[in-house]
C-alpha positions in Angstrom: 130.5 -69.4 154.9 127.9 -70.8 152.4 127.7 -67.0 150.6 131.3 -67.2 150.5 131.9 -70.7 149.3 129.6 -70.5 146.4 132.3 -67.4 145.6 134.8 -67.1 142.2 135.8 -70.8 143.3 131.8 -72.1 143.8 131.4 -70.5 140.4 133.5 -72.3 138.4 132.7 -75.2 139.8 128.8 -75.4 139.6 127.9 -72.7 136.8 131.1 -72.3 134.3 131.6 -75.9 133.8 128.0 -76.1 132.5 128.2 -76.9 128.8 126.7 -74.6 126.0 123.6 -76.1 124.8 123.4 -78.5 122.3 123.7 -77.6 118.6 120.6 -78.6 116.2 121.5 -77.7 113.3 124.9 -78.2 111.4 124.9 -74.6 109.6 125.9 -73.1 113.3 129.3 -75.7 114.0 131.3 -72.6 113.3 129.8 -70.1 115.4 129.4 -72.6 118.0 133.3 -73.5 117.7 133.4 -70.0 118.6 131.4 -69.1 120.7 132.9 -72.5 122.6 136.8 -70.6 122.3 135.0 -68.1 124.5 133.8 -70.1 127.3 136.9 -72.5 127.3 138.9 -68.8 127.6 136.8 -67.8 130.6 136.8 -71.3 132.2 140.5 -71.0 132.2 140.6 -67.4 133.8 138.6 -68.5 136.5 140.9 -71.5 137.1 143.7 -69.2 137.6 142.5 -66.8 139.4 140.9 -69.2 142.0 143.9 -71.0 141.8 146.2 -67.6 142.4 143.7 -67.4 145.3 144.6 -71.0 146.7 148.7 -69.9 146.2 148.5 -67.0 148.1 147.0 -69.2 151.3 149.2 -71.5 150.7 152.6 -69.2 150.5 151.3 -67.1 154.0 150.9 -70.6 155.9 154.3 -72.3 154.4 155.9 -69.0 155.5 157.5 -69.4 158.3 158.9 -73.0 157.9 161.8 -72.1 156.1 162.1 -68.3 157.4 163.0 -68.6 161.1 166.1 -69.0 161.4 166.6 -65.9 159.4 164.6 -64.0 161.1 165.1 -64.7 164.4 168.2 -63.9 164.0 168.0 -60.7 161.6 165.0 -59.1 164.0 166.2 -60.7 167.2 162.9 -62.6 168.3 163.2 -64.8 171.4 161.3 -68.4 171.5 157.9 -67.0 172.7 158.3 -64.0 170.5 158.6 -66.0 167.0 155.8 -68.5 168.4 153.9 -65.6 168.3 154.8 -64.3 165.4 153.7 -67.6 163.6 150.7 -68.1 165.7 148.9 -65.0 164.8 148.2 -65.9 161.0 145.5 -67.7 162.4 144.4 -64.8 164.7 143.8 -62.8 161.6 142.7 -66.0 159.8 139.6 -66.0 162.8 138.6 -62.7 161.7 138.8 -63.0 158.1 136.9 -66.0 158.5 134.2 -64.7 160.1 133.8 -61.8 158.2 134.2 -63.1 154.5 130.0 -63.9 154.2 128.8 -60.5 155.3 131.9 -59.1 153.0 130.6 -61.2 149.9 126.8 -60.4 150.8 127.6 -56.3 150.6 129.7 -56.2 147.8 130.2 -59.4 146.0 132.5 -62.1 145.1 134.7 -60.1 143.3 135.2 -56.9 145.5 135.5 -59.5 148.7 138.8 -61.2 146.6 140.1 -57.9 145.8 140.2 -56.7 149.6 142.0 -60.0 150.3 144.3 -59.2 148.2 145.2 -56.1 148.6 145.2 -56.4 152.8 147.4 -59.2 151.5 149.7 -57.1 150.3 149.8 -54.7 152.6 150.7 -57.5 155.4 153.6 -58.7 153.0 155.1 -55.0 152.8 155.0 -54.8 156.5 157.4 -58.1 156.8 159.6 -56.9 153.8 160.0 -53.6 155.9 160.1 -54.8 159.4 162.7 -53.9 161.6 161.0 -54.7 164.8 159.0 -57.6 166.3 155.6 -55.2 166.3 155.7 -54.2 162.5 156.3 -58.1 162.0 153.8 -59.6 163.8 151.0 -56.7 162.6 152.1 -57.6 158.9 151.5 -61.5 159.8 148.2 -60.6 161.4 147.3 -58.6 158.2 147.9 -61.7 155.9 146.1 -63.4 158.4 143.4 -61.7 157.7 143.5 -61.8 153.9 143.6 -65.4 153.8 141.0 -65.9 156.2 138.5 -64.1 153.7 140.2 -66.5 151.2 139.2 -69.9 153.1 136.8 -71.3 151.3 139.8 -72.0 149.0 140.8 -75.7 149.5 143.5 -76.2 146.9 146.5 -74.8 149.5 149.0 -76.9 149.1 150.8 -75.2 146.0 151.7 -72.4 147.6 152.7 -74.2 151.0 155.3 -76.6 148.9 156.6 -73.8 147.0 157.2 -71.6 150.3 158.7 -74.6 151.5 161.0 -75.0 149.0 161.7 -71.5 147.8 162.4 -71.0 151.2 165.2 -72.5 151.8 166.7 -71.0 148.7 166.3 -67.5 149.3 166.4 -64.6 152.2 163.3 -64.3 154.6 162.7 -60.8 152.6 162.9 -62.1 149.4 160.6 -65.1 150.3 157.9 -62.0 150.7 157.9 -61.9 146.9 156.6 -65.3 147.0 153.6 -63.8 148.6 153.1 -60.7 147.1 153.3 -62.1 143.3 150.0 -64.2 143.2 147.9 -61.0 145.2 148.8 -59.2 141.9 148.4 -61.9 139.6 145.3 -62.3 141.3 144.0 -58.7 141.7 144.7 -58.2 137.4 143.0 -61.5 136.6 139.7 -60.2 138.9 139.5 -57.5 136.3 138.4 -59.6 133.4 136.3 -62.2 135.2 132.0 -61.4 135.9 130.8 -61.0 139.2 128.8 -64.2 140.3 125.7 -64.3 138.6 123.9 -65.9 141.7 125.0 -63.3 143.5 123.7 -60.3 141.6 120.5 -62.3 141.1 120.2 -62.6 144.7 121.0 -58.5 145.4 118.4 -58.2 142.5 120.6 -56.4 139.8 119.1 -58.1 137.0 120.7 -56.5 134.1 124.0 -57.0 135.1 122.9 -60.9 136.4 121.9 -61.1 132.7 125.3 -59.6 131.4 127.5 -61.7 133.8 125.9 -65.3 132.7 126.1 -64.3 129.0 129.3 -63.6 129.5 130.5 -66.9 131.3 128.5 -69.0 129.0 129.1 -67.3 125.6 127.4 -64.7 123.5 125.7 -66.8 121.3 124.4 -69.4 124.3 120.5 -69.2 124.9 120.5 -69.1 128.4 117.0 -68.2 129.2 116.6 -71.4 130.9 119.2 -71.0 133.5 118.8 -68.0 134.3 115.3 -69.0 135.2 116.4 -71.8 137.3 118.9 -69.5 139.2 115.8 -66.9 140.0 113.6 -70.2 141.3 116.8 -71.2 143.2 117.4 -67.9 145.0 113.6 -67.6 145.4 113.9 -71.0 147.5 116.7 -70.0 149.6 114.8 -66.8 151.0 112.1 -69.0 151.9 114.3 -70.8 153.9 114.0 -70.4 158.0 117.1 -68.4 159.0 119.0 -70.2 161.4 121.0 -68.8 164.3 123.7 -70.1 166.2 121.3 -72.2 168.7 119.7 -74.0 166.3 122.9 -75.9 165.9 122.4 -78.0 169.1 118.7 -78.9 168.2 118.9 -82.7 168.6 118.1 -83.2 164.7 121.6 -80.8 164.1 123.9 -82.0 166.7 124.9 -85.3 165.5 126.3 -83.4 162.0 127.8 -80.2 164.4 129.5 -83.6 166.5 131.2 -84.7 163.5 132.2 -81.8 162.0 133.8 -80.2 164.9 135.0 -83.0 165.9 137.0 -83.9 162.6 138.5 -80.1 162.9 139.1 -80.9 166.5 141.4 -83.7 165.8 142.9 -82.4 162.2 144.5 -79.8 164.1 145.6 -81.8 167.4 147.3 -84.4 165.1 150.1 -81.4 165.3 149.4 -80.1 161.7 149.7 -76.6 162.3 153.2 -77.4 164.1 154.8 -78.9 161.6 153.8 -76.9 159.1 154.6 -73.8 160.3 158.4 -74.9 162.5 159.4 -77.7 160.0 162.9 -76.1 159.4 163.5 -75.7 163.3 161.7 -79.4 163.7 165.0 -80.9 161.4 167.8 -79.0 163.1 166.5 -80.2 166.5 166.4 -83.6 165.1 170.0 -83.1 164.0 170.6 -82.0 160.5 172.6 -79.5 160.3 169.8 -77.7 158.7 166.1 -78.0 157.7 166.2 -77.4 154.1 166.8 -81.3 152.7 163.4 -81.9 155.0 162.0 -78.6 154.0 162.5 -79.4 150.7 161.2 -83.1 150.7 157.9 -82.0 152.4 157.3 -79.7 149.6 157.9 -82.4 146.9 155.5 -85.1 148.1 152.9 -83.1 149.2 151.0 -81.7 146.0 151.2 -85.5 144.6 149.8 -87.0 147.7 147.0 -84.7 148.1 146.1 -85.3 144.2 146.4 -88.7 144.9 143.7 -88.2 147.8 141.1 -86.2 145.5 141.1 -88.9 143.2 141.0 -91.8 145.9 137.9 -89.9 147.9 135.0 -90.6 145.1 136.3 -94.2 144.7 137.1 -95.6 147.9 134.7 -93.6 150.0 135.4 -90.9 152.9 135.7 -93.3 155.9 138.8 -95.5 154.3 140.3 -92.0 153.5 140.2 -90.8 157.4 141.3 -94.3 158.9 144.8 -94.2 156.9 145.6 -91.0 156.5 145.0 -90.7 161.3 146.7 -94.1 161.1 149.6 -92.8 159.3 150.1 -89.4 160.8 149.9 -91.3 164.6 152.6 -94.4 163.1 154.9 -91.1 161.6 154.4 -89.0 164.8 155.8 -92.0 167.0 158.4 -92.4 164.4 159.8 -89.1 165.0 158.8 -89.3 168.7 161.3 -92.3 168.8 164.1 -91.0 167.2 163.6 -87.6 169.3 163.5 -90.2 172.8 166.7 -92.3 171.4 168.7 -88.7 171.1 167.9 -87.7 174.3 168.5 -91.6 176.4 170.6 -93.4 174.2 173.4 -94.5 176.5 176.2 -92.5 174.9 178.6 -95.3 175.9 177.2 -97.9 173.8 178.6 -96.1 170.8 177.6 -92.8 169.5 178.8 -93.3 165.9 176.8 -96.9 165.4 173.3 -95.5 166.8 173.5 -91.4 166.4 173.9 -90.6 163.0 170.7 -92.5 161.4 168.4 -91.0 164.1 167.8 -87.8 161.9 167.3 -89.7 159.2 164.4 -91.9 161.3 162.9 -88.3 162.2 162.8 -87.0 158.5 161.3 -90.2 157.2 158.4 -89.9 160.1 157.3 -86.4 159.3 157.5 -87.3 155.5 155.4 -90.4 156.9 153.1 -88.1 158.8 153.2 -85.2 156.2 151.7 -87.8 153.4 149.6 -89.5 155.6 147.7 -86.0 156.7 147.7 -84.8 152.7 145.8 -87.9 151.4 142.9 -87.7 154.2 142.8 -85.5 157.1 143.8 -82.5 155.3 141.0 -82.1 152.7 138.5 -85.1 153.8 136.7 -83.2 157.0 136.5 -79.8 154.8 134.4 -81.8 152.2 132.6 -84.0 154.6 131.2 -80.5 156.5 130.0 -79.4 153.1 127.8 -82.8 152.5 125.9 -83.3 156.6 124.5 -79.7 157.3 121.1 -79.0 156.1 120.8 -76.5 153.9 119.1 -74.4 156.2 121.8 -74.1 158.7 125.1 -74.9 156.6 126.0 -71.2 156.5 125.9 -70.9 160.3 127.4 -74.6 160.9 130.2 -73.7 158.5 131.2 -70.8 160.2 131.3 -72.2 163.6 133.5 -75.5 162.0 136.1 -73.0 160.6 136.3 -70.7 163.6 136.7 -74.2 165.4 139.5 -75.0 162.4 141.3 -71.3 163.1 141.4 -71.6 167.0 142.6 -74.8 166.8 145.5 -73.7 164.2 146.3 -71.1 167.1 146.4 -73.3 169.9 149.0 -75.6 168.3 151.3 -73.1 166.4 151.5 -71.0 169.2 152.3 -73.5 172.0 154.4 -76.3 169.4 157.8 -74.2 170.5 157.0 -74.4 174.2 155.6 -78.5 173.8 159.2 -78.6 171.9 161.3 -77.2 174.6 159.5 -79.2 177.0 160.3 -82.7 175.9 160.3 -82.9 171.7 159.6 -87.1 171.9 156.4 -86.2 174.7 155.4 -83.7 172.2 155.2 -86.2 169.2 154.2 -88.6 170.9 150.9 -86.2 171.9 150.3 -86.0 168.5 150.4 -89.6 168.1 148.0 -90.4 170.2 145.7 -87.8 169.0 146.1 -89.7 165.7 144.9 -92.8 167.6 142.4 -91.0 169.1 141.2 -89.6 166.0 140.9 -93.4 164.3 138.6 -94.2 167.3 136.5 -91.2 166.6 136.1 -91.8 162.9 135.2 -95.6 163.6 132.7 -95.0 165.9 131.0 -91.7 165.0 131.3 -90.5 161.1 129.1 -91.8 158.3 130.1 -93.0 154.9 128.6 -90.1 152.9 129.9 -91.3 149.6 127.0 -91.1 146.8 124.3 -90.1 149.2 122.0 -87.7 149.5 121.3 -84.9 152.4 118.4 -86.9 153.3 120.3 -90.4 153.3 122.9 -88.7 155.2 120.5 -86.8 158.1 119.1 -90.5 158.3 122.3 -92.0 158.7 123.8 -89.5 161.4 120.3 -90.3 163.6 119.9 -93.4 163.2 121.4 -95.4 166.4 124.2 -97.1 166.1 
């Protein structure tokens, strides 16, 4: 997952943003102002292309929120049959996932983005077309798949609100559009941007390394010293050990595979996935007479809370992050747990008017409660924290096995949330609650503050005693 991390999106963060070198003499302002038009052009073309990347996950996960009343009643699909429907994104997802690195190591960044998108596609035309639960459910697998190539993405959540919110606008077709627009933006804008430097440095095509830095940085950058420094860099790696999957539960590695699993463990039992994917359904159950007012609100508070959580993580530190955002998603889960328990036992007698018609109302504010809780912390925090306790060495392999661990996980609960649901709806919130509780205990008692330190500081830190 390393390989694919330091992708299009690893690229503009840790080599585009580089700035040109310094000027010395005042006769070359104007071809630097220039040559600077050039590299702020490209900057921005990466942006959007990572960021069309990040929309298209986003719009295949927020799918099926708003869509399934429309299509389980268009297509016919029983309970188990849309749970499955749902669920096997993240079956695709598993595989996409695990084949992404060796997809980026044959043919590079940009060839690896433009399968995505195009399987992408493909999976999108197969729900625009479907007239039957098989053709559905291979399309879903297909985008699956797309977006599991697509992982190392973290900004999601622009896509997911607008599918939420779109959504309930528009048909279940039409909401395909939705998905198919950003693989095309994103398959013209791969067109104009450089294959990864790194990476052809590291395949050892050295003219077109040379080509594809001058071209990120600007033609008139000197950028004989960085290209040096990526040759050393790549030199270094190689020397590296290569670690296999076993190496992960040496004693000096299992402490970070511990936290790192276990933060995807309990990101995804918190109930996540369930939401997510059945919010619509989640609303008329609680009452309304449908989901799009909590549809809706879920996509409005979602992009602002996460912001809110990338700004917060640098400042206040990881740990504070992870205790509010599990103690808010358990407090909204038993929010919504109550108000499900109260529609179920509430003595009828006592006076339906005075008590039943706020309880949707209570359920909507605890999944907006649990919604903005997740966004600030749990949602992003254990991605980042993954990247900052593997060694080097092994950070490739202990990635992959955290985000197989993240897509199994995301299967587990999407597929069983309608079945939890039919069981007892307040039992299944309540579950989620506690794994929220759970989760505070875990992040008390086992992660490390890795705010400003380094790998070493960090290694020290997870074996050290406690």
């Amino acid at each position: 997952m390393e390989d694919v991390e330091n992708g299009i999106h690893g690229t503009h963060e840790s080599e585009v943003t580089k700035p040109l070198i310094q000027q010395r003499e005042l006769a070359k302002v104007e071809e630097s102002s220039s040559d600077g038009q050039g590299f702020l052009w490209m900057v921005l073309l990466s942006t959007g292309v990572a960021v069309c990347g990040s929309f298209e996950f986003g719009s295949c996960i927020g799918y099926s929120a708003p869509t399934q009343a429309g299509i389980t009643k268009d297509i016919g699909l029983s309970l188990s049959q849309y749970s499955i429907f749902a669920s096997i994104l993240t079956i695709g997802g598993m595989f996409g996932a695990v084949t992404s690195g060796h997809l980026a190591d044959y043919i590079g960044r940009i060839g690896t983005m433009r399968i995505s998108a195009v399987v992408c596609i493909i999976g999108w035309l197969a729900i625009y077309f479907a007239k039957d639960t098989f053709l559905l459910c291979l399309g879903r697998l297909f985008t699956g798949y797309g977006i599991g190539v697509l992982s190392y993405v973290l900004l999601l959540v622009g896509g997911n609100s607008v599918a939420f919110i779109i959504g309930t606008l528009v048909s279940w077709r039409t909401m395909v559009l939705v998905g198919v627009l950003p693989c095309l933006v994103l398959l013209l804008g791969l067109v104009f941007i450089p294959e990864s430097p790194r990476w052809l440095a590291k395949v050892d095509h050295q003219k077109e390394f040379i080509s594809a830095l001058q071209k990120l940085r600007g033609k008139d950058a000197d950028i004989t010293q960085e290209a040096a420094e990526i040759q050393e860099c790549i030199e270094n790696l190689q020397t590296l050990p290569r670690a296999g999957f076993q190496d992960l539960f040496q004693s000096r590695y299992i402490r970070s595979v511990i936290v790192s699993v276990g933060l995807m463990v309990f990101q995804q039992t918190g109930g996540i996935n369930g939401v997510g994917f059945y919010a619509s359904q989640i609303f008329v159950s609680a009452g309304f007479s449908s989901g799009n007012l909590g549809t809706i609100l879920m996509g409005c508070i979602q992009v602002p809370i996460t912001i809110v959580g990338a700004i917060l993580m640098d400042r206040s530190g990881r740990i504070p992050l992870l205790m509010v955002s599990a103690s808010g998603s358990s407090i909204g889960c038993f929010i919504t747990g109550i108000s499900f328990y109260l529609k179920v036992n509430l003595n009828l007698s006592v006076g339906q008017g005075i008590y039943m018609d706020w309880l949707p109302t209570l359920a909507l504010s605890g999944i907006l409660v649990y919604l903005g809780s997740y966004s600030i912390g749990m949602g992003a925090v254990p991605w980042v924290m993954m990247s900052e306790i593997f060694p080097l060495n092994i950070k490739g392999v202990g990635g992959s096995l955290v985000t197989l661990v993240s897509w199994f996980g995301s299967w587990a609960v999407s597929y069983a949330f309608n079945f939890l649901m039919s069981w007892s709806s307040a039992g299944t919130f309540f579950l989620f609650s506690a794994a929220g509780a759970a989760t505070l205990l875990f992040v008390a008692r086992v992660v490390p503050e890795t705010k400003g330190d380094s790998l070493e500081e960090i290694q020290e830190s997870l074996n050290s005693s406690k």
